[in-house]
RODO-2510 file (C-alpha; in nm, 4 decimals, decimal comma):
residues 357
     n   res          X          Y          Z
     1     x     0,0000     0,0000     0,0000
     2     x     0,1383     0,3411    -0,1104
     3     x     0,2282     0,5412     0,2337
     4     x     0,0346     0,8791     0,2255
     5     x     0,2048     1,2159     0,4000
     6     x     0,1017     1,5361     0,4770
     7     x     0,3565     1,8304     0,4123
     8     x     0,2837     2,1311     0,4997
     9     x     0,4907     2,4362     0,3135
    10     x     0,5627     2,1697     0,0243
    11     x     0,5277     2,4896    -0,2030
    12     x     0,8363     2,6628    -0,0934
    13     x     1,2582     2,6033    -0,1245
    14     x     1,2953     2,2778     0,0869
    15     x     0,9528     2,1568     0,0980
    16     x     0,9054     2,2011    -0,2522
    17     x     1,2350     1,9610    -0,3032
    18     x     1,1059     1,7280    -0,0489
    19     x     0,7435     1,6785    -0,2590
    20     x     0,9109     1,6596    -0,5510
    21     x     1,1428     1,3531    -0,4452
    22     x     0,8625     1,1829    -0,2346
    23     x     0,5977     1,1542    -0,5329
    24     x     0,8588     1,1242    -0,8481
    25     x     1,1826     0,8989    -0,6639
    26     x     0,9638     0,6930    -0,3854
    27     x     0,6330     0,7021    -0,5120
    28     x     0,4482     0,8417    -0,2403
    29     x     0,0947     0,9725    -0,2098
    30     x     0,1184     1,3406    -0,0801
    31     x    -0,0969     1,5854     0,0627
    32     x     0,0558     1,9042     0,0158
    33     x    -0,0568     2,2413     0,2564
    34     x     0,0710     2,5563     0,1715
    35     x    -0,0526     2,8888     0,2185
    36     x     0,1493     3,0331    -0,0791
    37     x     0,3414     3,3246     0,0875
    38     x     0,5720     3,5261    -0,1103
    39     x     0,8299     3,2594    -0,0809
    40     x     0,5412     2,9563    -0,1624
    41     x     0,5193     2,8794    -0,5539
    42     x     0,3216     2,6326    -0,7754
    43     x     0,5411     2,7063    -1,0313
    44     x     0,8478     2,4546    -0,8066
    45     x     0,5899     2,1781    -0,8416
    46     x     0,4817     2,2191    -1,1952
    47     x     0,6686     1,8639    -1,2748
    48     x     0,3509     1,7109    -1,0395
    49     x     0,1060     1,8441    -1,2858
    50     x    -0,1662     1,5978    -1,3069
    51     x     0,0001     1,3275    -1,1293
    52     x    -0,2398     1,0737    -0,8991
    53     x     0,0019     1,1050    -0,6462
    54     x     0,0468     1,4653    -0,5544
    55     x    -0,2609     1,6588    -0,4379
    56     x    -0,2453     2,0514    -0,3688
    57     x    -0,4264     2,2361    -0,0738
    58     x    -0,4111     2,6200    -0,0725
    59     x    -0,4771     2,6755     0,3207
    60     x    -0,3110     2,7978     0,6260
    61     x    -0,1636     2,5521     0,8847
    62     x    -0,3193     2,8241     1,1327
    63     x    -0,6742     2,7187     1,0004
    64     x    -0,7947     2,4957     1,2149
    65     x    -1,1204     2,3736     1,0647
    66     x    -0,9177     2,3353     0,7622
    67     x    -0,6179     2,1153     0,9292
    68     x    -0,9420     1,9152     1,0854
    69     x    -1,1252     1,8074     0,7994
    70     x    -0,8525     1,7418     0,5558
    71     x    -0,6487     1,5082     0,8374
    72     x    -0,9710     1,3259     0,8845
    73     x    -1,0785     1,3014     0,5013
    74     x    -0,6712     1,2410     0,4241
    75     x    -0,5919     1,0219     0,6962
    76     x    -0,1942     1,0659     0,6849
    77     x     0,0809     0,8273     0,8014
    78     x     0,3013     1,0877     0,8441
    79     x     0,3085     1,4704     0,8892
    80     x     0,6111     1,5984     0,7982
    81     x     0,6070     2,0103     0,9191
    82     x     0,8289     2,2945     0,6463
    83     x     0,5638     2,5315     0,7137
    84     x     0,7636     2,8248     0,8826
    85     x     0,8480     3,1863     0,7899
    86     x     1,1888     3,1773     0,7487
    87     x     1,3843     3,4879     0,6896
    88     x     1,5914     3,6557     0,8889
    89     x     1,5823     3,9792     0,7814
    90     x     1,1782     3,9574     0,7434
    91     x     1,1604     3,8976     1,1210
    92     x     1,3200     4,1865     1,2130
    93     x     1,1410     4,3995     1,0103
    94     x     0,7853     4,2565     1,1037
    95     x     0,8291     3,9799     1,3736
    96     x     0,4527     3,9301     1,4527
    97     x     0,3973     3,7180     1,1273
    98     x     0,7001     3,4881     1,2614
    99     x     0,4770     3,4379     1,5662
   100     x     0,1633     3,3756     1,3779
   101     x     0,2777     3,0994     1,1577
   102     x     0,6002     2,9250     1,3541
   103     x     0,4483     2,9682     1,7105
   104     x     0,1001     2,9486     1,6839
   105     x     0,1223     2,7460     1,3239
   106     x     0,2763     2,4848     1,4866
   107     x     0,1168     2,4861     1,8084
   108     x    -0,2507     2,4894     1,6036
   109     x    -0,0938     2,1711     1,3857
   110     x     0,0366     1,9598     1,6927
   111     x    -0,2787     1,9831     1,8256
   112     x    -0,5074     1,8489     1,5314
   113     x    -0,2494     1,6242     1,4664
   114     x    -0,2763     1,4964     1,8108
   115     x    -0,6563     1,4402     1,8408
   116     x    -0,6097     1,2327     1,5331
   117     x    -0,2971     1,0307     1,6721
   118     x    -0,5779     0,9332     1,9361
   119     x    -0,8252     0,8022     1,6858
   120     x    -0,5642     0,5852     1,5513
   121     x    -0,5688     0,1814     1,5980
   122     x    -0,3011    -0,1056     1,5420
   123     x    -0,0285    -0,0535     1,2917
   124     x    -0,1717     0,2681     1,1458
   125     x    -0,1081     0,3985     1,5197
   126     x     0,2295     0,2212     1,5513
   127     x     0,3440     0,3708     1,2500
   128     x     0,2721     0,7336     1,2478
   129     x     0,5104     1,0276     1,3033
   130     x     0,4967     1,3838     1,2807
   131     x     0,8428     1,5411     1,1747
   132     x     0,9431     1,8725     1,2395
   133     x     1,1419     2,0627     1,0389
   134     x     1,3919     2,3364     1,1955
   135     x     1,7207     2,5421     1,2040
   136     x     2,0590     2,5436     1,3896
   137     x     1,9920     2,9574     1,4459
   138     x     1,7756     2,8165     1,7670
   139     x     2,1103     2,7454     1,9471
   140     x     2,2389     3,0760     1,8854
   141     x     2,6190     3,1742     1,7580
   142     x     2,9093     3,0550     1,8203
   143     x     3,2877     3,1191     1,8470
   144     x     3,5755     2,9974     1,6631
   145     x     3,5756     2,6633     1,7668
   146     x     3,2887     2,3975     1,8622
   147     x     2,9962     2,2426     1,6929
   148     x     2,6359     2,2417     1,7810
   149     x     2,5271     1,9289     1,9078
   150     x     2,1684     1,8379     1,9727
   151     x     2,1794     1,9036     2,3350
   152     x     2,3513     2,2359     2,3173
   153     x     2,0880     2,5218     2,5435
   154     x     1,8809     2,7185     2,2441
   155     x     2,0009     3,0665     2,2927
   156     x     1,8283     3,2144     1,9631
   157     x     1,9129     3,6266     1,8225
   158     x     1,6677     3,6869     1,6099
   159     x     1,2787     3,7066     1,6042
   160     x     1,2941     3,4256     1,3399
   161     x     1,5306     3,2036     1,5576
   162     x     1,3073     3,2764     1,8569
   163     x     1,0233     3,1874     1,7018
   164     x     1,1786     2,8265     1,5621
   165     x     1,2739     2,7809     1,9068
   166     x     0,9328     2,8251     2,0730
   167     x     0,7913     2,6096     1,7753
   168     x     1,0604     2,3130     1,8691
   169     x     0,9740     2,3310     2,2801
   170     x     0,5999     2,2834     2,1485
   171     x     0,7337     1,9397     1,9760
   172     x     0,8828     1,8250     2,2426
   173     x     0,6093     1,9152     2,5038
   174     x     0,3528     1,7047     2,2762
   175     x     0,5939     1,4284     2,3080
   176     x     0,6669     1,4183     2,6365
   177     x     0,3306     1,5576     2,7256
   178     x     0,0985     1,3856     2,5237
   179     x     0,2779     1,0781     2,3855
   180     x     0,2299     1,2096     2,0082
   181     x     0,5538     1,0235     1,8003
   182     x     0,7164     1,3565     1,7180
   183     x     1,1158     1,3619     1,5384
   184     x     1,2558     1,6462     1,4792
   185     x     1,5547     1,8197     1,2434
   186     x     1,7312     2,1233     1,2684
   187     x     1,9681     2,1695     1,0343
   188     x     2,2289     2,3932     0,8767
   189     x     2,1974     2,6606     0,5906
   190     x     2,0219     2,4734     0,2780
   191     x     2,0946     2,5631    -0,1094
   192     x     1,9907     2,4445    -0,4114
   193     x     1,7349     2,4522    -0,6666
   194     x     1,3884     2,6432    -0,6320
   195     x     1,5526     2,8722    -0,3561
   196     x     1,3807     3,2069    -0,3324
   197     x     1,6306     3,4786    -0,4346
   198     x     1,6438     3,6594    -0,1607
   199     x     1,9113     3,4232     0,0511
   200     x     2,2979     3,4580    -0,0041
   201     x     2,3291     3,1582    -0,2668
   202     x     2,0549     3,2521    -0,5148
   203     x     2,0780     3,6246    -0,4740
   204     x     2,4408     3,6377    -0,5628
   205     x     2,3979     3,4467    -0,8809
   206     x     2,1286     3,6336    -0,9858
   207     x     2,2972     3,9892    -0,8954
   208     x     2,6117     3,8493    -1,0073
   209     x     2,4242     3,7352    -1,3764
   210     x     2,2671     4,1025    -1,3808
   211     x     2,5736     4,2640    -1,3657
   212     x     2,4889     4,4335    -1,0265
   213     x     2,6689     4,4805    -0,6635
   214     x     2,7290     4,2189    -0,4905
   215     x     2,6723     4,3153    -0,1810
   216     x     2,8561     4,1720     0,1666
   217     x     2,7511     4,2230     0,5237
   218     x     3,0270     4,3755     0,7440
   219     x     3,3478     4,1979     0,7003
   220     x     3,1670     3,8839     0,5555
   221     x     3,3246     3,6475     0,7465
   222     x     3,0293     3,4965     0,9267
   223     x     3,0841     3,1324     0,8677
   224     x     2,7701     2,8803     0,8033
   225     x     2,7588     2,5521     0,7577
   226     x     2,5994     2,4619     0,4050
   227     x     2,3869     2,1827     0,3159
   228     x     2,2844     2,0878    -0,0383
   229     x     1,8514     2,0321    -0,0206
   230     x     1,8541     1,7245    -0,1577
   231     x     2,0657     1,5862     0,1186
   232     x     1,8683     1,7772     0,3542
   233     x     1,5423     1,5826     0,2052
   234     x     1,7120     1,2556     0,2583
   235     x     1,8048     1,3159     0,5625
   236     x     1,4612     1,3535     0,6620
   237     x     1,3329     1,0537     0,5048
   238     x     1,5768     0,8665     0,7274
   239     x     1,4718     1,0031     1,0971
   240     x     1,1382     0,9330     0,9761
   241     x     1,2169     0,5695     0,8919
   242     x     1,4552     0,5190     1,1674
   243     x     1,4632     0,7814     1,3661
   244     x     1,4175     0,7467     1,7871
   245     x     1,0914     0,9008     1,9266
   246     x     1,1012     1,2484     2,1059
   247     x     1,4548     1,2589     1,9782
   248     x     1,5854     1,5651     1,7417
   249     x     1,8722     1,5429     1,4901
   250     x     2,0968     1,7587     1,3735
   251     x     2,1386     1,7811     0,9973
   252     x     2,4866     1,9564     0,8504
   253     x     2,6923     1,8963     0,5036
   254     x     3,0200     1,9331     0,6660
   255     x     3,1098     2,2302     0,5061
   256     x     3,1630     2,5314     0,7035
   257     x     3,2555     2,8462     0,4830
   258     x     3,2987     3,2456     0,5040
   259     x     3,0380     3,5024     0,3164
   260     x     3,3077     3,5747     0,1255
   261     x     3,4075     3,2630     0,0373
   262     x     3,0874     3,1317    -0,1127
   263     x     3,0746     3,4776    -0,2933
   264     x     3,4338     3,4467    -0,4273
   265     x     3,3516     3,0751    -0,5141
   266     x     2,9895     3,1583    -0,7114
   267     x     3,2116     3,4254    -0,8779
   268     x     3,4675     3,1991    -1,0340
   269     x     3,1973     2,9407    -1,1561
   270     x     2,9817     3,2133    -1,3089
   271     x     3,3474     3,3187    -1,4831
   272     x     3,4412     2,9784    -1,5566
   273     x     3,0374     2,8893    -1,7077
   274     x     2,9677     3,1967    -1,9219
   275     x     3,3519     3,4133    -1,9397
   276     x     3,3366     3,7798    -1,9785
   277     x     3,5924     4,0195    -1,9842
   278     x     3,6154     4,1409    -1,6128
   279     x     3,6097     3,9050    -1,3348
   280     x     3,2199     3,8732    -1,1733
   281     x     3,4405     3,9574    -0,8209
   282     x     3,4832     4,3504    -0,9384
   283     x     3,1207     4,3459    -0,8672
   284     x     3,1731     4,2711    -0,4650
   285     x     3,0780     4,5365    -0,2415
   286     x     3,0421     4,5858     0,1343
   287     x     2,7800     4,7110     0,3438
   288     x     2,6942     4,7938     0,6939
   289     x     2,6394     4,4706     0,9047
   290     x     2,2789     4,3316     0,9889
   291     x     2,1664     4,4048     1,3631
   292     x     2,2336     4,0974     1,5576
   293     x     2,4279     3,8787     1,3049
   294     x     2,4959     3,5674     1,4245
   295     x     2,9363     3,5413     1,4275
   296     x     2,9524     3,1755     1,3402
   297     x     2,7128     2,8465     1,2936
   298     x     2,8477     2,4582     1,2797
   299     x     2,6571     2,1450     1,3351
   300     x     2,7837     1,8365     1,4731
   301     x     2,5716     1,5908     1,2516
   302     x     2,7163     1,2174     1,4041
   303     x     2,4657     1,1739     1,5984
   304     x     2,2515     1,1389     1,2359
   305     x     2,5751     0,9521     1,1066
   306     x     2,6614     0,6916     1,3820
   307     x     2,2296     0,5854     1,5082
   308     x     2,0856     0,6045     1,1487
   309     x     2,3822     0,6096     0,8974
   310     x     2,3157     0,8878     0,7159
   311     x     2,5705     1,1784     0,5501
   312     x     2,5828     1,4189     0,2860
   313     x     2,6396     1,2961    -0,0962
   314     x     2,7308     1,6572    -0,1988
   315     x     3,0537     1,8821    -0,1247
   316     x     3,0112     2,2023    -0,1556
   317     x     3,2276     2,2529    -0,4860
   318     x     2,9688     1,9821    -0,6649
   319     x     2,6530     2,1077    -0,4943
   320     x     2,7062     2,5119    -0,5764
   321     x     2,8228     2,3707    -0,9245
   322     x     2,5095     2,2198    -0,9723
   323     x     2,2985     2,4974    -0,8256
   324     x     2,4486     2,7772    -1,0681
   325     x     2,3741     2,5599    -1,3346
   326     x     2,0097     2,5294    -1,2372
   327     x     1,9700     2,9116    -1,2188
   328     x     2,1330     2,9410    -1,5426
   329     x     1,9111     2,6911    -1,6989
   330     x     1,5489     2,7688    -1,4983
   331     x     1,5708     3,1731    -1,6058
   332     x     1,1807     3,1614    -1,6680
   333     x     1,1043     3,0517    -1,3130
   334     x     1,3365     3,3213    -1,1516
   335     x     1,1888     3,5933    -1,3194
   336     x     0,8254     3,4285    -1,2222
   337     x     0,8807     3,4182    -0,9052
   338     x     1,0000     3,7559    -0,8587
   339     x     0,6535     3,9322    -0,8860
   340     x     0,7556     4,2749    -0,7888
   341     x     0,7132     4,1990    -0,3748
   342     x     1,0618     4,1386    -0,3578
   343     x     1,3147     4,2389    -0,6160
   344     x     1,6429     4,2280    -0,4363
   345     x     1,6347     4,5054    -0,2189
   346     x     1,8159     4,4630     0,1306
   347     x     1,5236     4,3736     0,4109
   348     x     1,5880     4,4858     0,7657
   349     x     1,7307     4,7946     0,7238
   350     x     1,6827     5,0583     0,4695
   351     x     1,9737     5,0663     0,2238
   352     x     2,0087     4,7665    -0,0605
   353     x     2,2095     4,4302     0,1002
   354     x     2,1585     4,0330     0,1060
   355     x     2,0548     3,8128     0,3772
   356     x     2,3442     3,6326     0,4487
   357     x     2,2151     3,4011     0,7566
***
């Protein structure tokens, strides 16, 4: 029997990714919630056009006769949770939406999901999990050295962070609470196709295409670690399959890098791709930082490694490869999904930048 899962957000960056893989690579039936933000778009899904397997719901996880009648009617195996705003720079600029949707969102969703946990029997009981996706920002920054491991105290900076934090405390507290078979993830910067081009990665190859600044936050060496999305989507698939009750697990790609660095680096593929006569890095400016930007991020991601046996497939130098080509060869969906609500202008303060979380 084909397993059937609910995934809510499956319209944006890494939920879009995720549907994709689950209905074309494993053949699974899903339910797919998403409210269709600025950052949600059909146009990531297009492949799924007509397919048996995919089904679309325009609705907000903070709808609660909505999230009642389509569990009931749907009757999921698994509930796997993107739904989240998710940018930094949004959340300091208006952090009551973060609340709304992460906070609330998730709080609203646990709690359908639990009164239908409870109507459950046998194996379809046994068998159910509800996975929730999050971010290393909930631990905070770090210094030079050290990793974040999955019991390191959540010490979050931003609004965003905060609000990711309150939303994984709510997972936990239905666990330990309520019994409901929560996992969750919280993992390091994602890239890759279908990313809305307002984070670092996208945003710099599409400035850097344009011929515009490309513009750096303070110094720009905050380090992240960077994780290609289909690794990210994998990863999921195996907590889900394997993963221990109640527990959460870190997700990371091993590959901790500067600002600069993945600027310099998108720079000399975009040279090395499609050669002009000046080098793409003339076009690097620098700006003044973003209020509370996190120093440093790393994730210690054995815990994933060593219990369920999972790592990245990508390095970085294969995974931005393969991203730059994807913008290069998806031009129509960039300029569709830039609609006019966000055309590259610096959020959080006033004067034009790049979220660089």
């Amino acid at each position: 029997m084909t397993e059937k899962w609910l995934v809510t957000g499956g319209a944006g960056f890494i939920g879009g990714n995720f549907v994709l893989r689950q209905v074309l690579k494993n053949n699974r039936q899903v339910i797919n919630l998403d409210k269709l933000s600025y950052a949600g778009n059909l146009d990531t899904l297009q492949q799924l056009a007509g397919n048996p397997n995919h089904k679309f719901i325009h609705g907000d996880i903070n709808d609660s006769a909505l999230l009642s009648e389509l569990i009931a009617r749907e009757q999921p195996d698994v509930i796997v949770h993107f739904a989240a705003e998710s940018h930094v720079d949004r959340s300091i600029e208006g952090p009551e939406v973060f609340i709304e949707t992460n906070v609330m969102g998730t709080f609203n969703l646990l709690q359908h999901a639990l009164n239908y946990y409870q109507t459950l029997q046998g194996d379809k009981k046994q068998e159910f999990r509800f996975l929730h996706v999050s971010t290393d920002e909930v631990y905070g920054s770090l210094g030079e050295t050290g990793s974040f491991t999955e019991t390191t105290p959540y010490a979050p900076n931003s609004p965003y962070s905060a609000s990711k934090a309150a939303s994984d405390h709510l997972v936990r507290a239905y666990h330990h609470t309520y019994n409901l078979p929560v996992l969750t993830t919280n993992c390091s910067n994602n890239y890759g196709p279908f990313q809305f081009p307002e984070k670092l990665i996208p945003l710099m190859i599409e400035k850097a295409l344009s011929g515009e600044d490309l513009p750096i936050y303070g110094d720009g060496k905050n380090v992240r670690d960077w994780l290609f999305v289909e690794d990210h989507c994998r990863a999921i698939e195996t907590v889900i399959e394997k993963g221990r009750l109640g527990e959460v697990y870190n997700v990371g790609g091993n590959e901790e890098k500067q600002n600069i660095e993945i600027v310099h680096t998108i720079c000399d593929l975009i040279d090395d791709i499609q050669p002009t006569e000046q080098s793409t890095r003339a076009q690097i400016t620098y700006v003044d930082d973003r209020p509370g930007h996190d120093r440093r991020y790393a994730i210690d991601a054995s815990k994933l490694l060593n219990e369920l046996n999972w790592q990245p497939k990508e390095t970085f130098e294969s995974g931005i490869r393969r991203t730059i080509q994807w913008y290069l060869d998806n031009r129509d969906w960039v300029e569709r999904v830039k609609d006019g609500s966000y055309q590259g202008q610096r959020l959080g303060q006033s004067i034009q930048g790049v979220n660089q979380a």
